[in-house]
N, C-alpha and C positions, 0 to 999 in steps of 0.2 A: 578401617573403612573411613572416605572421607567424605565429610557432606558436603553434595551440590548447592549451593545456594544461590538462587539467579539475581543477575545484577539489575537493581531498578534503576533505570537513567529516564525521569518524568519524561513526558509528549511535552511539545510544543508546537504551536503555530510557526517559528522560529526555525527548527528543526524539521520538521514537513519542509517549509516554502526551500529549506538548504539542500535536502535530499534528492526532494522534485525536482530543484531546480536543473543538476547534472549527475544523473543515478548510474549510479556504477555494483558492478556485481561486488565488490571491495566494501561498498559503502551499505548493502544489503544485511551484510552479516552484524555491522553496528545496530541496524534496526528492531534487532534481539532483543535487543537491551531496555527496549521502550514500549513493549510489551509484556502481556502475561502467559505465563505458560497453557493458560487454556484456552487464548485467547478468542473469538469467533467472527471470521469472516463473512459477508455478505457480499458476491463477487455478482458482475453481470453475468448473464447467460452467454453463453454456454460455460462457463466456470462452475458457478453456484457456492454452495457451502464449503467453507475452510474451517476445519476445527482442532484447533490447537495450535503451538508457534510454528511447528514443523511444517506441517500443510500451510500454514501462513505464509509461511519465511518460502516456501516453493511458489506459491505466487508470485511472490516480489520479484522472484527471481528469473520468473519467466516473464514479466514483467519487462524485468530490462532484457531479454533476449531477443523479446519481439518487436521491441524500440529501440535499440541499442543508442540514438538519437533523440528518445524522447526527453521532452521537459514540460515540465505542469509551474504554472505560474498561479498564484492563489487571491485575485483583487478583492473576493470579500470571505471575513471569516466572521463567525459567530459564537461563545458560551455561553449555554443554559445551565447552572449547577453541575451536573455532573457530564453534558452533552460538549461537542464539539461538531460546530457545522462550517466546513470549508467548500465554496465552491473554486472550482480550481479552470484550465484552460490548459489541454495537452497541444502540444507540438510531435511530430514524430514521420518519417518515414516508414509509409507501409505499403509493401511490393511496389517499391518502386519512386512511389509518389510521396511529397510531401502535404499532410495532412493535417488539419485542427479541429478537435475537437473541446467539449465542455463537460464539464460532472460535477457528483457534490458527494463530499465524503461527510455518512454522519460516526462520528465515534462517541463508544462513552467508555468514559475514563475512570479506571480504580481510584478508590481514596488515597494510595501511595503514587497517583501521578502518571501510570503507565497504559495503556492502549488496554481494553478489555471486551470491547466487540468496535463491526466498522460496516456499516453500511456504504457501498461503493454505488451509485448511483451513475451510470453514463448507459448507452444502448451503441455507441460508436462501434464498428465493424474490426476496431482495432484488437476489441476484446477477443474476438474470433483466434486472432493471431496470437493473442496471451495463451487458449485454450490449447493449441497447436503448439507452444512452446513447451507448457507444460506437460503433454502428451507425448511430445517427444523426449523428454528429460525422464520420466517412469520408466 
C-alpha cells in the first residue's frame, strides 16, 4: 500500500495575482497544491457551498469554462493573522459581450500556508454562467 500524501505549495498574493491573471484549465490543476483537502468554499449564488478540494477544484474549473478570456487583476490586498483579503477586478467575455466586473475574496489560511476556506464575494451575472458551466460538466 502507498501512502497518499498531499503536496503543500503555501498561497500567495503572488500566486493568486499569476493565476488570475491568464487561467488556464492546465494551470487549474496546479491549484491543488495550494489548498487543503477539506478545503470550504463560499461561491456566489447560484453556486453556493463547495466542500472539499474536489468540489473546489470543479469550480475553478468551470470557472475558466465560462470565461475562457477572463482575467482578475488584484489593486488592493490585505493580512489579518491568519485572513487574506483580496479585492480583485474581472475582465471576461459573456454571451457575447465584453464585461467588468469587481469582488473580494476573503480566505483563511492553515498554519502550513495553504488555502483552507474562501469567501468569494461578487453578485456579477457572470456567476450565473460559472453555475451553467458546472452543471453542464456533472
Amino acid at each position: 500500500m502507498t501512502d497518499v500524501v498531499e503536496r503543500a505549495r503555501p498561497w500567495s498574493v503572488e500566486g493568486f495575482r499569476g493565476f488570475w491573471a491568464n487561467p488556464s484549465l492546465a494551470l487549474v490543476a496546479r491549484a491543488r497544491d495550494s489548498m487543503t483537502g477539506d478545503i470550504v468554499g463560499h461561491w456566489p449564488r447560484p453556486i453556493g457551498l463547495a466542500r472539499g478540494a474536489a468540489d473546489y477544484m470543479a469550480v475553478l474549473e468551470a470557472v475558466v469554462r465560462a470565461g475562457p478570456d477572463l482575467s482578475l487583476s488584484v489593486p488592493e490586498y490585505v493580512e489579518a493573522g491568519d485572513l487574506r483579503f483580496l479585492r480583485w477586478i474581472g475582465t471576461a467575455s459573456v454571451e457575447g459581450r465584453r464585461v467588468s466586473f469587481d469582488g473580494l475574496d476573503r480566505m483563511r489560511i492553515a498554519p502550513d500556508g495553504r488555502v483552507l476556506e474562501n469567501y468569494v464575494f461578487c453578485d456579477h451575472p457572470f456567476f450565473d454562467a460559472v453555475a451553467a458551466a458546472l452543471a453542464r460538466a456533472a
